[in-house]
C-alpha positions in Angstrom: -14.7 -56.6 -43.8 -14.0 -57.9 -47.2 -15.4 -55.8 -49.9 -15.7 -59.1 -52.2 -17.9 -60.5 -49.8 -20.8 -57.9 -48.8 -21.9 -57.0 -51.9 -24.2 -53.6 -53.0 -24.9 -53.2 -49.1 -21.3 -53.0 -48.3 -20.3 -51.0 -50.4 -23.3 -48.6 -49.5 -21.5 -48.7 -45.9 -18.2 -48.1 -47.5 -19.7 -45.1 -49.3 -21.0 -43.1 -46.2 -17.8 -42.9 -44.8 -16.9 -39.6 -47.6 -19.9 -38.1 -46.0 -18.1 -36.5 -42.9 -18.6 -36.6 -39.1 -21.7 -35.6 -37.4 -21.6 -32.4 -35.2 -22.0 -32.1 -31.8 -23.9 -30.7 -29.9 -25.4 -30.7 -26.3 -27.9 -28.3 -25.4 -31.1 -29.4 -27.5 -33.3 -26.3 -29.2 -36.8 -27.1 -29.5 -38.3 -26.8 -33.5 -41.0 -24.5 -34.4 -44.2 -25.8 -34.1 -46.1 -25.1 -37.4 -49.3 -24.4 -38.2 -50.1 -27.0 -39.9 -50.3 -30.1 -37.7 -47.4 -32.6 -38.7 -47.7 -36.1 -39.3 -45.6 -38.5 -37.2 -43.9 -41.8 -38.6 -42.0 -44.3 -36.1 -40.3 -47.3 -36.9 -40.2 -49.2 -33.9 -37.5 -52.3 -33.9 -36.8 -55.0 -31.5 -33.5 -55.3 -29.6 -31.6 -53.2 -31.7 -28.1 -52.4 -30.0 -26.5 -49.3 -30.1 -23.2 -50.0 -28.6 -22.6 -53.0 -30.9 -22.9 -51.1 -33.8 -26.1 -52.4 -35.8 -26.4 -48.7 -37.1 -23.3 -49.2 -39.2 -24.8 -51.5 -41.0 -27.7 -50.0 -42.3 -27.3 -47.7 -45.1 -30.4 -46.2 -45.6 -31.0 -45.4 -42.2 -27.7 -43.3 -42.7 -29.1 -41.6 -45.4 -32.9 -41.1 -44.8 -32.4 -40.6 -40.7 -28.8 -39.7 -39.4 -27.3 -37.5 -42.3 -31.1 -36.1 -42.2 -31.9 -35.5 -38.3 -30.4 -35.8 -34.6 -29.5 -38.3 -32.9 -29.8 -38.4 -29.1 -27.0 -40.9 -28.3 -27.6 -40.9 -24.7 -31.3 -42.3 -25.2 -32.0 -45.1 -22.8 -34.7 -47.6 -22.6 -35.4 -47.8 -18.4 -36.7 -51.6 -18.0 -34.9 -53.5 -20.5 -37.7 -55.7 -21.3 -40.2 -55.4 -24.5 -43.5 -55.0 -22.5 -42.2 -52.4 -20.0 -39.9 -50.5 -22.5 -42.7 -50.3 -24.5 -45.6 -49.1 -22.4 -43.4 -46.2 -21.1 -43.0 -45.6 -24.7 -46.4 -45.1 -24.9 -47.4 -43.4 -21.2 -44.7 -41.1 -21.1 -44.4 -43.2 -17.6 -41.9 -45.7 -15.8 -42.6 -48.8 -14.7 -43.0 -48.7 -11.4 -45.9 -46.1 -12.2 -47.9 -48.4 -14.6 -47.0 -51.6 -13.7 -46.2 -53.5 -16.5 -43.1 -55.1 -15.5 -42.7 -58.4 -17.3 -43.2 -60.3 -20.3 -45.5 -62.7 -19.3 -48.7 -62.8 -16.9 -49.3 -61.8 -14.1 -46.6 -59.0 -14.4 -46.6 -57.8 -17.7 -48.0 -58.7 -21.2 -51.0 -57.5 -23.1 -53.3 -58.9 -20.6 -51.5 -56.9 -17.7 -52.0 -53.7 -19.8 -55.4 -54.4 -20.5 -56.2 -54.7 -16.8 -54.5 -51.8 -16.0 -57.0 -50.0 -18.4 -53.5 -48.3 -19.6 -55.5 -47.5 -23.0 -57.6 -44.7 -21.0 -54.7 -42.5 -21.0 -51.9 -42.4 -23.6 -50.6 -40.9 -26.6 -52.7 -42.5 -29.1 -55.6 -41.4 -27.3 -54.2 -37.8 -26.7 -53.5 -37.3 -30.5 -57.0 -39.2 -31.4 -58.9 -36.1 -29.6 -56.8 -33.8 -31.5 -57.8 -35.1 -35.2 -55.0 -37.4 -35.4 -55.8 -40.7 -37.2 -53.2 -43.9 -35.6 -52.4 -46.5 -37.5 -50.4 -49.6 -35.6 -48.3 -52.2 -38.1 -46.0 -55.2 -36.6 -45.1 -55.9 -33.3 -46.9 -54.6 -30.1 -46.1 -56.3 -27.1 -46.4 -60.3 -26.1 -49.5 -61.5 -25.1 -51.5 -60.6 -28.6 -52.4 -63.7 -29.4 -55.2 -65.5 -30.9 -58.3 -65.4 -27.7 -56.7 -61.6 -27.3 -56.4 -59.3 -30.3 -58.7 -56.5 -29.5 -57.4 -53.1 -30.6 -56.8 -50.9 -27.5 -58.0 -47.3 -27.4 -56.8 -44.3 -29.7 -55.9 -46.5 -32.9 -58.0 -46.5 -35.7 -56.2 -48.8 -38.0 -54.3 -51.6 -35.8 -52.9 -54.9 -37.5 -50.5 -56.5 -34.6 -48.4 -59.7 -34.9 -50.4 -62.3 -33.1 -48.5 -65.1 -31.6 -47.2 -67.4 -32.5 -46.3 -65.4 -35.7 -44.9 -62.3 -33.7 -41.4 -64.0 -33.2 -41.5 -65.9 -36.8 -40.0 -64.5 -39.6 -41.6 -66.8 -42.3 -44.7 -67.4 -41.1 -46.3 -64.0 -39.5 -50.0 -63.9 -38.4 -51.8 -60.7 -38.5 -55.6 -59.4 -37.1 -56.7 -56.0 -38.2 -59.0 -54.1 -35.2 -59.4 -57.3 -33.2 -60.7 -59.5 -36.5 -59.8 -62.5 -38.0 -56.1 -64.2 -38.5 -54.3 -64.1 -41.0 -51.6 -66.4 -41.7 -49.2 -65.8 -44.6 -47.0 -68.9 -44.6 -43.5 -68.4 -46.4 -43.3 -64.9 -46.8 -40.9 -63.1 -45.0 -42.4 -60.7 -41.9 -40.5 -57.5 -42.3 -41.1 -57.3 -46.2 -45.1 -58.2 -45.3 -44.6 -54.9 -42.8 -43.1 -52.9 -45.8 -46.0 -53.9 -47.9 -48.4 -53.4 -45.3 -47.0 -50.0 -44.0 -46.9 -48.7 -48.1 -50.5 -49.3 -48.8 -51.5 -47.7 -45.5 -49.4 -44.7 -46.3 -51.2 -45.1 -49.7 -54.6 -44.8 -48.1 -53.4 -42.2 -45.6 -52.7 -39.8 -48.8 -56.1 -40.7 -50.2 -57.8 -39.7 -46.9 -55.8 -36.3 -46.9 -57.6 -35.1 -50.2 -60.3 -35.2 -48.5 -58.9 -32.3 -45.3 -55.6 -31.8 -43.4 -56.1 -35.6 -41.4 -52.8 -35.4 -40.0 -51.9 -39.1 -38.6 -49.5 -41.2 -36.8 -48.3 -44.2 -38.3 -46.3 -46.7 -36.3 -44.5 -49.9 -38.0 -42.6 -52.5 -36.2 -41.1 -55.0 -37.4 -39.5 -57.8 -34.8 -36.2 -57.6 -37.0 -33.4 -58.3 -35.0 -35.1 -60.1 -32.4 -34.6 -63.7 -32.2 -36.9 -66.1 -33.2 -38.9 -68.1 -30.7 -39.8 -72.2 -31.6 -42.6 -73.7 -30.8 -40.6 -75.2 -27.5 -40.0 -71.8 -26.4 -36.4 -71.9 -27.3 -34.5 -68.7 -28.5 -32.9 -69.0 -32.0 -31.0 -66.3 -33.7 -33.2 -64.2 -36.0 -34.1 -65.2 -39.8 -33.1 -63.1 -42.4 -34.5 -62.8 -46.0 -33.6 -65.0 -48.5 -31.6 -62.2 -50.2 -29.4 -61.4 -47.4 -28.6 -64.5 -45.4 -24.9 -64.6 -47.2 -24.3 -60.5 -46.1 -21.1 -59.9 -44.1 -19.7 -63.2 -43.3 -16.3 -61.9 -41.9 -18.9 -59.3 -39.2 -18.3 -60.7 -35.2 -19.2 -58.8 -32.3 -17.0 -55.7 -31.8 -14.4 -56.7 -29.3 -14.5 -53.7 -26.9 -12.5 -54.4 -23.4 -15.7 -55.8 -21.3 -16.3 -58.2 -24.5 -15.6 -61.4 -22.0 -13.2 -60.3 -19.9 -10.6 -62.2 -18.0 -11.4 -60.5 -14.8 -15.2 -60.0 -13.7 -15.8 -56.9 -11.3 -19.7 -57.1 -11.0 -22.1 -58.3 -8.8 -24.4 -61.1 -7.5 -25.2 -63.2 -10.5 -22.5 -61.6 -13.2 -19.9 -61.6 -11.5 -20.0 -65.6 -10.9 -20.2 -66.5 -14.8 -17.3 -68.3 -16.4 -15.4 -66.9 -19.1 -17.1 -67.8 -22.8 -15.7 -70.8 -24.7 -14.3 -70.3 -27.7 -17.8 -72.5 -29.1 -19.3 -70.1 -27.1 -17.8 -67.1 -28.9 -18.4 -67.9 -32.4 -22.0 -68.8 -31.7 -22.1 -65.6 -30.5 -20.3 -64.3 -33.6 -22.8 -66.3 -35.5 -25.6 -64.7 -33.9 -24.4 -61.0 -34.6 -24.0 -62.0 -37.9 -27.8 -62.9 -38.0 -29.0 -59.9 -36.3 -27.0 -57.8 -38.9 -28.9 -59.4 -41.9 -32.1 -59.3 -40.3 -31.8 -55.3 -40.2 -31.1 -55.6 -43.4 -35.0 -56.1 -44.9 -35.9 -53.0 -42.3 -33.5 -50.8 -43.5 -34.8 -51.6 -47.2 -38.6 -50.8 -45.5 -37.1 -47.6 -44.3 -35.9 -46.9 -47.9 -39.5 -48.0 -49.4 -41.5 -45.6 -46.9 -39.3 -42.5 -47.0 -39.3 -42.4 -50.5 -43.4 -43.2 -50.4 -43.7 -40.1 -48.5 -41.6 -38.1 -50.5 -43.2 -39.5 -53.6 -46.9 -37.7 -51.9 -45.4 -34.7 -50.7 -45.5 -35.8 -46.7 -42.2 -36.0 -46.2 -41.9 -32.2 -45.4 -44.4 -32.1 -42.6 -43.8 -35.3 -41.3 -41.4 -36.8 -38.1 -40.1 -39.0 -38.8 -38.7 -41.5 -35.7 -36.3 -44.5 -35.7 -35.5 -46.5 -32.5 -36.1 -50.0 -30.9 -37.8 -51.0 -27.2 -34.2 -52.3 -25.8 -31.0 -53.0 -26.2 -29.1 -56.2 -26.4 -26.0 -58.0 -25.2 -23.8 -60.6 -26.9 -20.6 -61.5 -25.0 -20.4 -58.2 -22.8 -19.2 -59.1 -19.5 -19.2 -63.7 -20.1 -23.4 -62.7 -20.7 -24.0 -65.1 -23.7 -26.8 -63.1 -25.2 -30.3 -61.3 -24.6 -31.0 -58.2 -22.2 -33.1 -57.5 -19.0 -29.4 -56.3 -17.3 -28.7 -52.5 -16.0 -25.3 -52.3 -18.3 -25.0 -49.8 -20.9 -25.5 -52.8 -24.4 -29.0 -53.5 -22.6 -30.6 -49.9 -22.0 -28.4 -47.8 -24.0 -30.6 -47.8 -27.2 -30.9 -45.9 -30.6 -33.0 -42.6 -31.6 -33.1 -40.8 -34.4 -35.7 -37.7 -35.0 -35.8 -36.1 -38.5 -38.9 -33.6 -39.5 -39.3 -29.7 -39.6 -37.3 -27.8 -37.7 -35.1 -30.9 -37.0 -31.0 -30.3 -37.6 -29.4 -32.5 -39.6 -26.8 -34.6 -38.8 -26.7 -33.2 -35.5 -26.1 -35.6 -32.2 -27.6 -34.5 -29.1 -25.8 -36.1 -25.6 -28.1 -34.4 -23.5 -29.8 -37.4 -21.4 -33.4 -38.8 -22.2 -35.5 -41.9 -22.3 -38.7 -43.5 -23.7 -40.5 -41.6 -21.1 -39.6 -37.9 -22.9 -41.2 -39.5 -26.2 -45.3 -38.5 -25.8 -43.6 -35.2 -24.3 -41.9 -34.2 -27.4 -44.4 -35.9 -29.9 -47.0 -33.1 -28.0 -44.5 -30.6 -28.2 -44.4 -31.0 -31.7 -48.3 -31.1 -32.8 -48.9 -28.2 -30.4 -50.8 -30.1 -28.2 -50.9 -29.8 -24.5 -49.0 -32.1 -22.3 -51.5 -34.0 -19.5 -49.8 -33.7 -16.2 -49.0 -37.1 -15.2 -46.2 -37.6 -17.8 -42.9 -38.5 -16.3 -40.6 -37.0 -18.8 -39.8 -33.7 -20.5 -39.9 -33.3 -24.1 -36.5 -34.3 -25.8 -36.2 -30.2 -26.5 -37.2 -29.0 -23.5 -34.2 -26.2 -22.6 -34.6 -27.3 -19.0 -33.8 -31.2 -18.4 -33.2 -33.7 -15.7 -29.7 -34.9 -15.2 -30.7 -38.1 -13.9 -33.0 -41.1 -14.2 -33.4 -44.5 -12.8 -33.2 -47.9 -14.8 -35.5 -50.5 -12.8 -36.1 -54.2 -13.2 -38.1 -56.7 -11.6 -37.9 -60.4 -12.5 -35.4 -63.2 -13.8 -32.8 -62.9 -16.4 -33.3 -65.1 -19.3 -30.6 -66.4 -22.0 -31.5 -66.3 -25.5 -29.2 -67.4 -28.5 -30.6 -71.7 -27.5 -30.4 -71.4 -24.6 -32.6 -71.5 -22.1 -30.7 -70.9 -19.2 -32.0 -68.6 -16.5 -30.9 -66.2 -13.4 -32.8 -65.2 -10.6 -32.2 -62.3 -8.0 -31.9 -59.8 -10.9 -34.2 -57.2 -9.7 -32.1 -53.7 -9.6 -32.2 -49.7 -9.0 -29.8 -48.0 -11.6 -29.2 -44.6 -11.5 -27.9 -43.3 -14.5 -26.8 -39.6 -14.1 -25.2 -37.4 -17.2 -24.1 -34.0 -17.4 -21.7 -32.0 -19.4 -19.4 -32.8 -16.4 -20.2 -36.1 -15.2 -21.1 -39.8 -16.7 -22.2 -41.9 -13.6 -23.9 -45.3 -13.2 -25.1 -46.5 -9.6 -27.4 -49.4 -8.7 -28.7 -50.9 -5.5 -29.6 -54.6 -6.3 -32.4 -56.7 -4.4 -29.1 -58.8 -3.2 -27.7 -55.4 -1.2 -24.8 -55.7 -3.6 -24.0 -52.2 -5.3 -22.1 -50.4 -8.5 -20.7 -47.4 -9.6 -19.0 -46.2 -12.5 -17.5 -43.1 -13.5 -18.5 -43.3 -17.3 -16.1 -41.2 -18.2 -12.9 -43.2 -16.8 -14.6 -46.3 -17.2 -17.0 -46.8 -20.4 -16.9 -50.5 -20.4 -18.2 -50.6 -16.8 -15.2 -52.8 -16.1 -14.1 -52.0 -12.3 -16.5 -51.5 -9.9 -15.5 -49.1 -7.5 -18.1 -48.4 -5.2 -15.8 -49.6 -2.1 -12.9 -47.0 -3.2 -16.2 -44.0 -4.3 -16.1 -41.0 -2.5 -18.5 -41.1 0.2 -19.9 -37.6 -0.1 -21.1 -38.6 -3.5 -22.5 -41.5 -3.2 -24.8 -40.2 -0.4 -25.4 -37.7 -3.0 -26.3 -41.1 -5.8 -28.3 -42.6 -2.7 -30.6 -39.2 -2.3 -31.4 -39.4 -6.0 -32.4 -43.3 -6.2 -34.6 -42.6 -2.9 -36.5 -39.8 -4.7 -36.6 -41.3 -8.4 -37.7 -44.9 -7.3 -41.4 -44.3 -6.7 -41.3 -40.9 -8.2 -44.5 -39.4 -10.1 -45.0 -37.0 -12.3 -42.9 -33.8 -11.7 -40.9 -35.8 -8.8 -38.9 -37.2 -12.0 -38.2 -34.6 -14.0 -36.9 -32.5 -11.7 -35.6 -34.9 -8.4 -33.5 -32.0 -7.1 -36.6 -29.9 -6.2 -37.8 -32.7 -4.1 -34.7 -33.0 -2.6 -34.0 -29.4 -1.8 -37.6 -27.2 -1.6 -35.7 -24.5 -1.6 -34.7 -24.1 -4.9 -31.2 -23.7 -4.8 -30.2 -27.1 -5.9 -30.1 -27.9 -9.5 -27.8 -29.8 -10.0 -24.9 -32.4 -8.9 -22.5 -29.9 -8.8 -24.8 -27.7 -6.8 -25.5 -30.5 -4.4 -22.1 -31.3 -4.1 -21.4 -28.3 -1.8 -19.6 -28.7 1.1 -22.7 -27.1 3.2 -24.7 -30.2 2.0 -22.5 -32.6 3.8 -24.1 -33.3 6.6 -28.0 -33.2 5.5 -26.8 -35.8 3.0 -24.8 -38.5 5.3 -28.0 -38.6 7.6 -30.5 -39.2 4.8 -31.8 -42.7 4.9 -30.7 -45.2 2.2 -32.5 -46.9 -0.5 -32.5 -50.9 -0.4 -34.5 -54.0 -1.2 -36.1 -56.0 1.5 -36.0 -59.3 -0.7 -36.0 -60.5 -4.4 -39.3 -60.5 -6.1 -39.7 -60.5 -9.2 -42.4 -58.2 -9.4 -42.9 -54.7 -8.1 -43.6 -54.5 -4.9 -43.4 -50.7 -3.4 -43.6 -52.5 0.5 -40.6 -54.0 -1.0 -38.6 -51.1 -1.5 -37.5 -47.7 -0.8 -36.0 -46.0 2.6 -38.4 -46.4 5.1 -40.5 -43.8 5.7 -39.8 -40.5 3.3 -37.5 -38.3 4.2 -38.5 -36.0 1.5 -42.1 -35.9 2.0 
């Protein structure tokens, strides 16, 4: 990176790098609740990698959320869609418990939530009947458009994107509580968001004179998302005016699975050709757009931590930074987008910073966008309703293993508008102090595993050469998590084992376990759909129930 060439924001990067290395640290501690009930920010992006490094290049987030909170850097995303990802954000649930599975009716979108009556029962609604006031800014999920922009239950102030402005940077279109559009041709979306988000905070403070009010504000702006024409075609994202000459020497880090020579996946991976070089540097191009899009949110994040600070908030506020997804560009011959089970696509970033938080702390203990209405609970002091899928992020006691799910096509983005089918998946991811592992069951009966470990770049797939004995142990866990409930996923090895005395994969791993594991049925697909379908899958009848 050429220091001539990126300006005040580069040499912001360049600066952090005298601010020393995080510590680490693996078994979470929860914060002390407080009296008082805190307020909650979260700023909410769109396909924000973590593995690519977007983080790097945003300053302020450095500053105002990593040098100042945790971050969990094993945090995954289970569907890696926006509409899914996002509703288990919300729930506390996966997706194979509410259902919204796609983008795009019938399977997913805002009309799919709505006819799940998913606004009964969710996090705005639990913090509304404690005295919270919610407040929703920028992007909610597709399908808010202009015949559907009533507000769903629990928020009291909610502006969304309506399409066709969500995925338009110059030209966003807003409707506060279900009213009129409002088109604001020419100005740029994420610095409308800021503004937008600043005056809320604005009337927030006004409203606190008048009693404690405590309040959660979300803002989410679609930055780095691409942007969608009017055809439907994926373009990479617009940045501002101010920054659309940032970092011109940036391309996508070259890890070892950045298109590889040799291709050790499965079904429709492991037949793609090896990326042109035209190929690459559009690919390069697009990281270079996504980079500079960040670059007006990290600026909001500046503008609202320093508007809270400025109204004495910031103290008893949390304050959250993460996306719905994550995102590949290049990873494995994929040209770019998501909705795959390897680590760029669900591997995503969250920060936490707020009383009782540690600072520059990162936290490897596994979790996912289910554990977030645990731990915002956990932190106003509010009871936890039983149906939630997930601990809290600082529960002592946590599960070692989840499952990654997907039902539907796989879409390119970047212009194209190519697409895959059979591409609905079980991953298990499973992470401990001692182990790393990735296992998925496809809809094709094709199958992966990784040791994480040995090989982070999910390169050779070695679930021919696996030892046996474990991978009946992998099998047990996807049978229990795939249509698991409730207390079923947080804590699969009770399930498995009723009588206590297996916690873990090390536990289970016991030679005395051998034989009860070899005879369990396995988990498989009947067919591809590409919806959820629980006739469709599973291992027969229960063996656990």
């Amino acid at each position: 990176m050429k220091l001539a060439s990126i300006g005040l924001v580069g040499l912001l990067l360049l600066a952090r790098q005298s601010f020393g290395a995080p510590n680490k640290c693996v078994s979470p501690q929860p914060p002390p609740v407080t009296h008082k009930k805190p307020n909650f920010v979260v700023i909410l992006t769109d396909d924000q990698d973590q593995l690519m490094n977007s983080l790097d290049y945003q300053p302020y987030v450095k500053r105002h959320f990593i040098d100042e909170g945790t971050s969990f850097t094993k945090y995954y995303t289970t569907s890696a869609m926006c509409c899914p990802s996002r509703v288990s954000l919300w729930l506390g649930q996966f997706a194979h418990n509410h259902n919204v599975t796609d983008e795009s009716r019938p399977h997913g979108s805002y009309y799919k939530f709505q006819a799940g009556n998913l606004d009964d029962s969710w996090l705005p609604v639990w913090l509304q009947e404690e005295g919270y006031s919610n407040h929703y800014i920028g992007k909610f999920i597709n399908g808010v458009n202009k015949d559907n922009t009533v507000a769903p239950k629990g928020w009291d102030h909610f502006e969304p994107l309506v399409s066709p402005g969500i995925y338009n940077f110059t030209n966003p279109i807003f409707s506060l509580n279900g009213g009129p559009l409002e088109s604001f041709p020419g100005v740029y979306q994420t610095d409308l968001i800021r503004d937008k988000s600043l005056a809320r905070i604005d009337a927030l403070v006004e409203k606190k004179k008048e009693g404690d009010n405590p309040f959660l504000l979300v803002i989410s702006p679609t930055a780095p998302h691409d942007e969608i024409q009017e055809d439907g075609t994926f373009t990479p994202p617009v940045p501002a005016d101010r920054h659309k000459h940032l970092f011109p020497d940036a391309r996508v880090p070259r890890t070892p699975n950045f298109n590889p020579a040799v291709q050790d996946k499965v079904g429709w991976i492991r037949d793609l050709p090896l990326l042109s070089p035209l190929q690459v540097e559009e690919i390069d191009h697009h990281y270079r757009q996504r980079l500079r899009s960040l670059q007006a949110t990290d600026e909001l994040v500046d503008s609202v931590v320093k508007k809270l600070a400025a109204n004495d908030l910031l103290d008893n506020t949390y304050l959250v930074y993460t996306t719905d997804n994550g995102y590949h560009l290049g990873q494995h011959r994929l040209f770019a987008g998501k909705q795959t089970p390897i680590e760029n696509d669900i591997n995503i970033p969250f920060i936490i910073r707020g009383p009782g938080i540690a600072k520059k702390q990162i936290k490897t203990n596994p979790a996912t966008h289910s554990h977030f209405p645990a731990t915002v609970l956990d932190l106003a002091g509010i009871k936890r309703p039983a149906n939630l899928d997930a601990t809290s992020l600082f529960d002592p006691e946590h599960t070692e293993s989840f499952n990654v799910e997907f039902w539907s096509n796989q879409f390119t983005e970047g212009g194209s508008k190519l697409k895959h089918k059979k591409n609905s998946y079980k991953a298990l991811r499973l992470i401990s102090q001692k182990h790393d592992l990735y296992y998925s069951v496809w809809c094709t009966h094709e199958h992966e595993f990784y040791d994480m470990k040995v090989d982070p770049y999910q390169l050779s797939n070695n679930h021919s050469a696996a030892d046996r004995k474990l991978l009946d142990r992998l099998d047990a866990l996807v049978v229990v998590l795939h249509d698991c409930k409730g207390e079923v996923c947080k804590f699969p090895w009770r399930t498995i084992h009723k009588d206590g005395q297996v916690h873990s994969l090390d536990d289970a791993l016991d030679a005395k376990h051998d034989a009860f594991y070899s005879a369990l049925p396995k988990f498989r697909f009947k067919s591809c759909k590409v919806y959820y379908d629980a006739d469709n899958e599973g291992a027969g009848s229960s063996p656990f129930s």
